[in-house]
N, C-alpha and C positions, 0 to 999 in steps of 0.2 A: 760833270761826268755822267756818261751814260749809264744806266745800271741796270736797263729794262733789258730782259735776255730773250734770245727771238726761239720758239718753240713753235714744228709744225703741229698742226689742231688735225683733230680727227675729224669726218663732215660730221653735222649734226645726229642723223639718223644711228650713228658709229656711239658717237658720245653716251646719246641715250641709250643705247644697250650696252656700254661699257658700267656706266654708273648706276644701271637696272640693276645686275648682276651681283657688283661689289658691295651694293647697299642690301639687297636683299639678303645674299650669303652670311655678309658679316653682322645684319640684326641677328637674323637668324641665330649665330654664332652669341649674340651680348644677349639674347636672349636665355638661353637653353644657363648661359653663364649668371644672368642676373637671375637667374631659377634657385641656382646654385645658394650662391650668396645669398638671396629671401628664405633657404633651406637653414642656412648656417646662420641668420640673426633669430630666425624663431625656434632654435632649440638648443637647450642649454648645452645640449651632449658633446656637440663642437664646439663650443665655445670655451670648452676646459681642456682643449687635446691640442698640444701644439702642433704636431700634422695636417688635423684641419683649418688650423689659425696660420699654418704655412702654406696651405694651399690653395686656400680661398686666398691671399694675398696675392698669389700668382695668377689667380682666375681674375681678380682684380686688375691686375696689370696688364692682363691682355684685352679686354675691354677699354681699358685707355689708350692700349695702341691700335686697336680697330679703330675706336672713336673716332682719334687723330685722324687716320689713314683717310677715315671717309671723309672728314672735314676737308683733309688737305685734296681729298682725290676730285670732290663735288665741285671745291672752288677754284681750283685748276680748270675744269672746265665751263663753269659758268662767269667768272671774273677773268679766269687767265693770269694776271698777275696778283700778288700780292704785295701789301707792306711791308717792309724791309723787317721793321721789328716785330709785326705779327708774325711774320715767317720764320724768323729769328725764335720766338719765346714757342713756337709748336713744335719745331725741331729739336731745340734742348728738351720737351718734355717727352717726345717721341727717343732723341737717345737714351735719355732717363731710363724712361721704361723697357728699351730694349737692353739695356744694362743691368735693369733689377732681374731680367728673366734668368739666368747663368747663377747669381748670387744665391737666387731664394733656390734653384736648385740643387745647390751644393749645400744649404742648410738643410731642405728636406733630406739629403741623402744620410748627412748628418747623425739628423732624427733618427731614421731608422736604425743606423749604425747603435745609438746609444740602446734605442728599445729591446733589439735584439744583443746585443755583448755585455751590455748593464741595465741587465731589467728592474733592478732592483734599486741602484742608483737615478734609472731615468726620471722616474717625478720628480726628484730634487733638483735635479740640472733641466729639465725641461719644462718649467713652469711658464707660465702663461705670459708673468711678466716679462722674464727675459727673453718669449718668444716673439713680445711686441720690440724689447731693446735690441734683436737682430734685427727685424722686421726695419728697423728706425735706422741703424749703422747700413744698411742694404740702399736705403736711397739715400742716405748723406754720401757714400762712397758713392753711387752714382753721379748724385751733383758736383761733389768735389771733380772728377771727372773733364765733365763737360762747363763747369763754370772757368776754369780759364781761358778755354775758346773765347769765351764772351768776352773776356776783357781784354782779350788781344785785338780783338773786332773792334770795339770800343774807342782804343789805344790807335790802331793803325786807320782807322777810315773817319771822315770828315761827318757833322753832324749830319748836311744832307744826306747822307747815303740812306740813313735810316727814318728818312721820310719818304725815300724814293719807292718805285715797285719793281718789281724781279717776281719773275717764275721762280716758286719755290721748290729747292731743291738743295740738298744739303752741298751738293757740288757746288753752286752758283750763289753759296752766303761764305761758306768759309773753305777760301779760297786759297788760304796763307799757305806753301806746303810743309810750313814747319808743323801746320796742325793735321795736316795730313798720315806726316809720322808717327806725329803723336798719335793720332788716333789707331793707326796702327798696332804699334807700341802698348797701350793701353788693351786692345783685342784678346795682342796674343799673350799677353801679361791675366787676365780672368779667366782667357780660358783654358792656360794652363792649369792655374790655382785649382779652377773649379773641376778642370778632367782628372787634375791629381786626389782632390777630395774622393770622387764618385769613384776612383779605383779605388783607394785606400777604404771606401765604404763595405766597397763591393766584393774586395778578397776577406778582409778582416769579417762581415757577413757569414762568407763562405765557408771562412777556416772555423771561426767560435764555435757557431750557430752547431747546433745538434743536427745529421743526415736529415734525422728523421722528421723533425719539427715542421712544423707544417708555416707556423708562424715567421722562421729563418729564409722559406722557401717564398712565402708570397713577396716575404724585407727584399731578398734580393731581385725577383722580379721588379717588384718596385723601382728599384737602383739602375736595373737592365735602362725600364721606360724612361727613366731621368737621365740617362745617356742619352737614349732619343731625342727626347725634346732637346737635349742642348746641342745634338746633331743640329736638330731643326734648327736652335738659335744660329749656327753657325752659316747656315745658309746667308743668314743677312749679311755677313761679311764678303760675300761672293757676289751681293746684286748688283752692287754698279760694273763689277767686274764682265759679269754677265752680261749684263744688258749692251756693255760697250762692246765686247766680241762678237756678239750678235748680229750689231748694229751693222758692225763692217761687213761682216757677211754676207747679212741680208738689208742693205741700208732703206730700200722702198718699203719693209714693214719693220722698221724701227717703233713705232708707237703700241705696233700691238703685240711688239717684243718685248717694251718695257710695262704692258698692261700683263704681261702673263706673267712674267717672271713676277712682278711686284703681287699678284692674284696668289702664285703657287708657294712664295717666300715670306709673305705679310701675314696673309687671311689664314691659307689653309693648316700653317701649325695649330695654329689657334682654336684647331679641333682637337687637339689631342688634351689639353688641359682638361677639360671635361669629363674625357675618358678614362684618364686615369684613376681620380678618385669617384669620379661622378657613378660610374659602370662599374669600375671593379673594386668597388668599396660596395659590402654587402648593406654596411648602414644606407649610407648615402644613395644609394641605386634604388630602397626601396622607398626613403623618401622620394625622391627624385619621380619614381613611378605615380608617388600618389599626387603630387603635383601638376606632371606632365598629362596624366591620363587620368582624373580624379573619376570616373567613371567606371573603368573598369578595376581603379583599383580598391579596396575595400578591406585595406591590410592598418595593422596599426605598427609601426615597425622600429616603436619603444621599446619593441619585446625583441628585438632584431640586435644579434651579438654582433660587435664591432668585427671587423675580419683585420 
C-alpha cells in the first residue's frame, strides 16, 4: 500500500524565508514565555496562588504547541515526509495541548469567579494542591480524548503502515471519517462547557461583585480576555476549513495560504498569553521588567502589591 502523500514544495529561496520567520517569531514568543516560567520558579509568591500556577501552565502549553509546530513545520521542509508513528505521537501531543488550552481557561475563569463571590472561602477551595489535581484531570481529559483515535489506527491499518512515511498532517494520518465526527463532536462538546463556565463566571462577577470594587472590575476584565483567548483557540477549528476554501479559490497560492493561516492561527495567539498576566498583572510586569531590561530596571518588586 502506498502511503507516501504527494505535497507541492515551495522553491528553496521561499522555504528559507518561510521557516526564517516562524522560527524567529515563535522563539521569540518561547522566549519572553520561558522568561515567565524562570519568573515563577524563583519566587515563592507564585508558587502559592493558584492563578499563577494556572497560568503558567497555560504559558507552558503553549510553548509545547510552538515547539511542536516548529518541529513539525522545519521537517516538513527539510525531509518532506515523515514516519508514520513519529507523525502519529507529535499530532496526539499537539491535539493534547490544543485541548488543554479551553480547559485551563475555564478553570482560570473559575479562579476568579471564587476570589471575587467567596473571598473568604477561596483559600480553602483553592489551594495549591488541588490546583495541581485540576491541572492533572485537564490533560487526562485531553488524552482520554485523542487516545482512542490511536487505537482505532492501530485496530484498522496493517503493521506496515506505521513504518511507512506520509507528509504529516492530521488529515493524511487519521483518515477514518468516523473520527472525523468524533472530533467534531468532541470540539463542540468543550467548547460549549468551557463558553458556559466563562459566562456563568462573568455575569455571577458582575452581579456579586460590589460597582465599586476595583478588584470585581479588573476579575471581570480578566474573564472578558479569557473569552478572547478561547475566541483564539476557536480559530483552530476553522484552519483546515480555511485553508481548503482558499485553496479553491486561489489554487496557484495554495502553500502560502496554508503558510499564513497556520502563521496567524498557531503562532500569533500565543502572544496574548503573556499579556495577560505577564503586562497586566502589576506583580509580574514588574518582575518581568527587571528581567527583560535588567538595566534600566532597578526596582525591587517584593514590595510590589498583587493587582
Amino acid at each position: 500500500m502506498n502511503t507516501t502523500t504527494t505535497v507541492n514544495r515551495d522553491p528553496l529561496h521561499v522555504a528559507i524565508l518561510k521557516n526564517v520567520i516562524t522560527v524567529v517569531l515563535s522563539l521569540a514568543i518561547i522566549y519572553i514565555n520561558g522568561t515567565l516560567i524562570h519568573i515563577f520558579r524563583k519566587h515563592q509568591v507564585f508558587q502559592t496562588n493558584s492563578r499563577y500556577i494556572l497560568y503558567i501552565h497555560l504559558v507552558i502549553n503553549d510553548i509545547f504547541m510552538l515547539a511542536l509546530m516548529i518541529l513539525l513545520q522545519v521537517l516538513s521542509y527539510i525531509i518532506y515526509t515523515l514516519n508514520v508513528s513519529f507523525c502519529i505521537i507529535m499530532l496526539m501531543l499537539a491535539i493534547s495541548t490544543s485541548l488543554n488550552n479551553p480547559l485551563t481557561l475555564a478553570a482560570m475563569a473559575l479562579e476568579c469567579y471564587l476570589a471575587i463571590c467567596f473571598p473568604l472561602r477561596h483559600p480553602q477551595i483553592c489551594t495549591v494542591r488541588k490546583t495541581y489535581i485540576v491541572i492533572t484531570v485537564i490533560w487526562v481529559l485531553s488524552l482520554l480524548t485523542i487516545l482512542p483515535d490511536l487505537f482505532i489506527i492501530i485496530a484498522t491499518r496493517p503493521a506496515e503502515y506505521f513504518h511507512s512515511r506520509i507528509f504529516c498532517l492530521l488529515a493524511n494520518v487519521f483518515t477514518n471519517p468516523v473520527l472525523t465526527k468524533k472530533k467534531d463532536v468532541t470540539n463542540i462538546l468543550f467548547l460549549v462547557i468551557v463558553w458556559l463556565i466563562l459566562f456563568y463566571a462573568y455575569f455571577r462577577i458582575l452581579f456579586t461583585a460590589q460597582a465599586a470594587s476595583v478588584n470585581a472590575k479588573k476579575a471581570r476584565n480578566t474573564v472578558l480576555l479569557h473569552g478572547f483567548q478561547l475566541l483564539l483557540c476557536m480559530l483552530s477549528y476553522i484552519h483546515s476549513i480555511s485553508i481548503e476554501g482558499l485553496s479553491i479559490l486561489f489554487p496557484k497560492d495554495s502553500l502560502a495560504i496554508r503558510y499564513v493561516i497556520s502563521l496567524l492561527i498557531q503562532v500569533m495567539p500565543r502572544l496574548i498569553s503573556p499579556m495577560v498576566y505577564g503586562i497586566r498583572d502589576k506583580m509580574f510586569r514588574q518582575y518581568l521588567k527587571r528581567y527583560l531590561l535588567p538595566l534600566k530596571s532597578n526596582i525591587y518588586p517584593e514590595n510590589v502589591q498583587k493587582s
